[in-house]
Backbone bond lengths (Angstrom), bond angles and torsions (degrees), N, CA, C in turn:
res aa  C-N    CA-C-N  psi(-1)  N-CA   C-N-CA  omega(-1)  CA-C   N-CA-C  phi
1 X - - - 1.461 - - 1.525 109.12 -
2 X 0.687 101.47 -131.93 1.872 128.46 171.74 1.478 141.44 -166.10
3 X 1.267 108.21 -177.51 1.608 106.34 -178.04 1.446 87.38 -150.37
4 X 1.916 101.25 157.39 1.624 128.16 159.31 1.404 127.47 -122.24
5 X 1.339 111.53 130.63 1.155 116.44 178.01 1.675 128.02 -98.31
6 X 1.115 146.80 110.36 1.710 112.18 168.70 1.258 98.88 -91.03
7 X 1.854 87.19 158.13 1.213 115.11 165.16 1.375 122.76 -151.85
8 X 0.959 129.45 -176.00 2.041 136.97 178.14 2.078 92.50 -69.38
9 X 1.687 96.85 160.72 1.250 77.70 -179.19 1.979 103.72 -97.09
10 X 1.269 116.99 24.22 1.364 102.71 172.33 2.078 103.52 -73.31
11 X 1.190 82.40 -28.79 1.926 104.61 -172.05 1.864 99.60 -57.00
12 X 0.864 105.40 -56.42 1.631 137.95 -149.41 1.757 99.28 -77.50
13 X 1.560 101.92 -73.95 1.613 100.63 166.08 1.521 131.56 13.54
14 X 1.311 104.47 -77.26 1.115 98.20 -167.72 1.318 134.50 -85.33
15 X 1.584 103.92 6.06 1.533 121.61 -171.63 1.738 91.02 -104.21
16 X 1.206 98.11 -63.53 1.757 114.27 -165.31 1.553 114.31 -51.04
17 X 1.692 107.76 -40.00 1.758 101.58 170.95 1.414 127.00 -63.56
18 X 1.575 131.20 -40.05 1.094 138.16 172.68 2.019 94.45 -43.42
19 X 1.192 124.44 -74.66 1.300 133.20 -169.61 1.088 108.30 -60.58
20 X 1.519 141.55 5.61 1.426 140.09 179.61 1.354 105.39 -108.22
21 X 1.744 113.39 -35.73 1.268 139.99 -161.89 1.536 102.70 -76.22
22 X 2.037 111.86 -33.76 1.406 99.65 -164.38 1.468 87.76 -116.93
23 X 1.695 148.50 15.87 0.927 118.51 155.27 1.632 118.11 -84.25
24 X 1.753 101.89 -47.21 1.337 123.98 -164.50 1.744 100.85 -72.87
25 X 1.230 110.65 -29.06 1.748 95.59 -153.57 1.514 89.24 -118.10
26 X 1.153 131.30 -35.53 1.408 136.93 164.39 1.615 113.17 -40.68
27 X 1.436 95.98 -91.60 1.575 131.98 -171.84 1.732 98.66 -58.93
28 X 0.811 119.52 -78.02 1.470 138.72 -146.55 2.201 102.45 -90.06
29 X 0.905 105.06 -8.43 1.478 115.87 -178.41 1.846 127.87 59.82
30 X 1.569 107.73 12.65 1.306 108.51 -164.26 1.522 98.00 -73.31
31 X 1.454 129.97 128.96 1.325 159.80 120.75 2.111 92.34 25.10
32 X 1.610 102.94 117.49 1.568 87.30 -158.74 1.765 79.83 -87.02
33 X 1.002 133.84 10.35 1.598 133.48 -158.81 2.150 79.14 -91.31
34 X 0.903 139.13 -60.49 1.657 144.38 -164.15 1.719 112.54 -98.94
35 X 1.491 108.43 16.04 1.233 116.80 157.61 1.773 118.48 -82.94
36 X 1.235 90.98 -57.20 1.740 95.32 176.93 1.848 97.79 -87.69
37 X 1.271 112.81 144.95 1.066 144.38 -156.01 1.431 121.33 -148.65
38 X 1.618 148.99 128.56 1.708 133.58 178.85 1.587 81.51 -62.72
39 X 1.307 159.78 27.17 1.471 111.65 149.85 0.969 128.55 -88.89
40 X 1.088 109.42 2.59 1.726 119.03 163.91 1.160 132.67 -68.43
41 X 1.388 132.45 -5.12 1.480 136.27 169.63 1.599 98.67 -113.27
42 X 1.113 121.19 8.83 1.500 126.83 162.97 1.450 122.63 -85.96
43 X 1.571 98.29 -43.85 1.706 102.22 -171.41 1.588 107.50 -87.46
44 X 1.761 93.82 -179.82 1.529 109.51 150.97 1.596 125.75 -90.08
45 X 1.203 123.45 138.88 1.128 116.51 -163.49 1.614 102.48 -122.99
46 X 1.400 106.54 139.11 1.893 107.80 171.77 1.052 126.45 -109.05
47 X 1.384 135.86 129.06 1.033 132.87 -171.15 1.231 104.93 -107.30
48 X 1.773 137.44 141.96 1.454 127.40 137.94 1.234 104.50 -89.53
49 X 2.023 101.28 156.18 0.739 84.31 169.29 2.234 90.08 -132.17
50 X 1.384 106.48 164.09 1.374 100.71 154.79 1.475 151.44 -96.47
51 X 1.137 107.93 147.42 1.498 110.59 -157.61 1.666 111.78 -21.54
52 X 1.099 95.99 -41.57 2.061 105.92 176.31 1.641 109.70 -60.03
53 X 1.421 115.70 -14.83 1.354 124.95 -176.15 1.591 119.74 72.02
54 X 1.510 89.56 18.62 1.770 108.13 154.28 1.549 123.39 -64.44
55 X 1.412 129.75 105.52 1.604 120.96 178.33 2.090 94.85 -64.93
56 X 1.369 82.84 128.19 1.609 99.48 174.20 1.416 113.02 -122.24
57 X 1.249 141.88 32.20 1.437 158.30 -170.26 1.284 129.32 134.51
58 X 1.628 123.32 159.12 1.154 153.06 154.97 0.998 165.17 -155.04
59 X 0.899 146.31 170.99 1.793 137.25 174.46 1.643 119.98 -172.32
60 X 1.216 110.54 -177.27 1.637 108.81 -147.53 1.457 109.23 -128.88
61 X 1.599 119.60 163.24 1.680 93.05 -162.90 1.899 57.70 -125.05
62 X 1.593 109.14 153.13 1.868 113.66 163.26 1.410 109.15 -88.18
63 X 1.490 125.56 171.49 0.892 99.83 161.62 2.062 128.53 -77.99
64 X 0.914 115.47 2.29 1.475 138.21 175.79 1.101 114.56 -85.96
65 X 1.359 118.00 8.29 1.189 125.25 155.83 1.890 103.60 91.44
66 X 1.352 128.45 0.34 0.970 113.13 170.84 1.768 125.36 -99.61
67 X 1.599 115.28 152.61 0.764 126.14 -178.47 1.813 119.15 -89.53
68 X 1.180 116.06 147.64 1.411 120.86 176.40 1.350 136.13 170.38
69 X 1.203 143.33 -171.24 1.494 135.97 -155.83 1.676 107.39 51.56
70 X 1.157 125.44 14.03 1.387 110.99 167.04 1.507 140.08 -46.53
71 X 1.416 112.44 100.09 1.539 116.63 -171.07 0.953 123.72 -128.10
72 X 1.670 127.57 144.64 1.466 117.16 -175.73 1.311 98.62 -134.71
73 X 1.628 127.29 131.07 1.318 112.30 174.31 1.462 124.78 -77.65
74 X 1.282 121.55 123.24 1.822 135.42 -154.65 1.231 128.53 -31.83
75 X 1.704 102.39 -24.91 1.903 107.19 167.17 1.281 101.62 -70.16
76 X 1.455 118.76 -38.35 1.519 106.96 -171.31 1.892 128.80 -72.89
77 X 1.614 100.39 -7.70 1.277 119.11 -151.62 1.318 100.31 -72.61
78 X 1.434 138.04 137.19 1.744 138.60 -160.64 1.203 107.00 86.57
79 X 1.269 157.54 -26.75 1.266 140.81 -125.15 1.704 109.45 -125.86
80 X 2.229 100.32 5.19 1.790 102.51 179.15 1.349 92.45 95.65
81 X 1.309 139.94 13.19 1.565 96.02 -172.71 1.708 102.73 -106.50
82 X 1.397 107.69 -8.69 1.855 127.01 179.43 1.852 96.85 -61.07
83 X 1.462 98.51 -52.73 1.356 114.54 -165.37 1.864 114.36 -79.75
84 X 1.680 97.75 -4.74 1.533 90.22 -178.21 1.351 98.17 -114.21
85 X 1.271 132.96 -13.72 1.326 138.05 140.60 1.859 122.06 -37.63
86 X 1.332 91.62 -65.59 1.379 99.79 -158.03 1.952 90.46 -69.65
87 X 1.647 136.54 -44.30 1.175 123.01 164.80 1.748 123.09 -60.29
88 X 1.183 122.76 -5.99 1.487 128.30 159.23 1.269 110.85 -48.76
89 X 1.682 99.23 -57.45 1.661 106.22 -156.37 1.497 92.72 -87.55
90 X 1.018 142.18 -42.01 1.436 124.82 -179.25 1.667 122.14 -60.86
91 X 1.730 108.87 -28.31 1.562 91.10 168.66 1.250 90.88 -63.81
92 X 1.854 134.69 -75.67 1.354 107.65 -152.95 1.992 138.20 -48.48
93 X 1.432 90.78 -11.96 1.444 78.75 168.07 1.289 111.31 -93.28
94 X 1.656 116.09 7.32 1.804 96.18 -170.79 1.931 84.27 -98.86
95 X 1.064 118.34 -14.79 1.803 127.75 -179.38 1.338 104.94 -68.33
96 X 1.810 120.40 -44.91 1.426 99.84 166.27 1.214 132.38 -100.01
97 X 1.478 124.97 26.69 1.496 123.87 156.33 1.617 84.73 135.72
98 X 1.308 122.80 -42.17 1.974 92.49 -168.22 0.822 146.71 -50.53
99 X 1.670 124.19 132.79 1.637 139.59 -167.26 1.624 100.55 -68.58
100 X 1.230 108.10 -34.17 1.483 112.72 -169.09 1.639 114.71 -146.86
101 X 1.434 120.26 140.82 1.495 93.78 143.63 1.314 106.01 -130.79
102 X 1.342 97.17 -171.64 1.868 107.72 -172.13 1.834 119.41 -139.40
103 X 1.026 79.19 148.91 2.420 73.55 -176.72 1.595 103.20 -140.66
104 X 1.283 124.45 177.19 1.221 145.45 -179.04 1.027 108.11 -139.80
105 X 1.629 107.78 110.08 1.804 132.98 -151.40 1.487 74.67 -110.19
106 X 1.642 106.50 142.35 1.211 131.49 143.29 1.670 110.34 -67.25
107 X 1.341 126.90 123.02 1.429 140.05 -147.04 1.864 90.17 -70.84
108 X 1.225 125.85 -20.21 1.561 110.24 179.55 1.525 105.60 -95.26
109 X 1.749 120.03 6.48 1.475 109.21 -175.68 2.044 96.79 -103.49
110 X 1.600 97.41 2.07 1.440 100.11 176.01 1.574 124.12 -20.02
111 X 1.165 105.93 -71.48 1.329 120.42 161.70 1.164 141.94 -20.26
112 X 1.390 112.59 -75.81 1.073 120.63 141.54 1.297 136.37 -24.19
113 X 1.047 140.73 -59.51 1.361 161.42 -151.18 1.849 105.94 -94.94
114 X 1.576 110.29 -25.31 1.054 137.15 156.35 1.783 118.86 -56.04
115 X 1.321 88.96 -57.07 1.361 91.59 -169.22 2.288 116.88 -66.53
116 X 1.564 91.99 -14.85 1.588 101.51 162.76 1.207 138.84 -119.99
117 X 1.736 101.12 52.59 0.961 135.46 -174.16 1.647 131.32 58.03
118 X 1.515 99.49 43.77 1.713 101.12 -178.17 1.624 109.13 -99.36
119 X 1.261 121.91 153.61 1.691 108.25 171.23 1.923 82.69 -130.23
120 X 1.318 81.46 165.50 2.168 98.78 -172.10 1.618 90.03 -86.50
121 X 1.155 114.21 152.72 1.147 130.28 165.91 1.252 106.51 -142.39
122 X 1.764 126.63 127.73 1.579 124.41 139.31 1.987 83.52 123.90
123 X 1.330 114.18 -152.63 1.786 115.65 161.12 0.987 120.25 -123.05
124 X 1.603 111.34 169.38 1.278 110.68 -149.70 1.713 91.17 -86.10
125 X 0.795 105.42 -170.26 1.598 107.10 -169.09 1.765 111.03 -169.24
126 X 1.493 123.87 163.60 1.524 108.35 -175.06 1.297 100.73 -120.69
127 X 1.570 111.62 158.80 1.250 129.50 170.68 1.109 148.48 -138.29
128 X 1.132 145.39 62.96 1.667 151.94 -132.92 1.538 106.76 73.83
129 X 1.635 106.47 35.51 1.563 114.60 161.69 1.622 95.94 91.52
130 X 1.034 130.22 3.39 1.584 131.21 -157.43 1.507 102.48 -130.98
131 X 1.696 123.81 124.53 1.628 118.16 -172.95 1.284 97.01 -84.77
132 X 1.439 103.23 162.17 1.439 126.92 -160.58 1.970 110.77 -153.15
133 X 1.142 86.49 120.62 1.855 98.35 169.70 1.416 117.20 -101.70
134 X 1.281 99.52 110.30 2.206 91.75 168.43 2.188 98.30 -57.43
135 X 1.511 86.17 155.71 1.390 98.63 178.15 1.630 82.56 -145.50
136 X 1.896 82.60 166.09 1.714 95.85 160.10 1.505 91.44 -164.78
137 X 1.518 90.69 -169.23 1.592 105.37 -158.18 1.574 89.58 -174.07
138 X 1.776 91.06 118.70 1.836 107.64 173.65 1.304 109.33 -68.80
139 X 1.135 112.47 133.80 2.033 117.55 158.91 1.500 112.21 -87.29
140 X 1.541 104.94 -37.81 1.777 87.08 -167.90 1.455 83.51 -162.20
141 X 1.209 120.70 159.40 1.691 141.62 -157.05 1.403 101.20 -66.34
142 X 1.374 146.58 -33.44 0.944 155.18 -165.94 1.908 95.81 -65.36
């Protein structure tokens, strides 16, 4: 199976870029110049890792409550680990007070992102050549 850890991204770095590097800038073609970003020494970052103690994905909670960089490397892809990530970071933002958070789904991870309780709000819009839906997802009635 696996396990997740958070951590700061000085912690995180060196596991999490390789896997950002070969989904987003590899696989997916986004511009490696608008991959790395300062929100990365802002957020929390998750790592899986596999039983071999291979990091096989991640992504980042902001402090604004949004979620993103979500990546899984492709052997691992189906197998829960997008979805045990992405419910990590939402207890911790519902643990430190957020009413809400929000992400920017690549329009084929729709689904997905659906299935843990996000609905699209606003239009879809593009981004490093790739369409994109804002989503969110309530924490608490407020």
């Amino acid at each position: 199976m696996f396990r997740i850890e958070l951590m700061s991204w000085d912690e995180a770095r060196a596991k999490a870029s390789p896997i950002r590097f070969t989904v987003f800038v590899e696989e997916q073609r986004v511009p490696i110049e608008i991959e790395w970003d300062d929100q990365d020494v802002k957020s929390l970052h998750a790592l899986a890792y596999s039983d071999a103690g291979d990091a096989i994905a991640t992504g980042r909670l902001l402090p604004d409550g949004h979620i993103g960089r979500m990546a899984v490397l492709k052997q691992w892809r189906g197998k829960g680990v997008g979805g045990a990530i992405l419910e990590r970071l939402i207890g911790v933002a519902r643990e430190r007070g957020d009413h809400r958070i929000e992400l920017f789904a690549q329009t084929h991870a729709l689904e997905f992102y659906r299935s843990h309780g996000f609905v699209e709000f606003g239009q879809t819009f593009e981004e490093a050549g790739i369409p994109h839906q804002a989503m969110r997802r309530r924490l608490s009635e407020k």
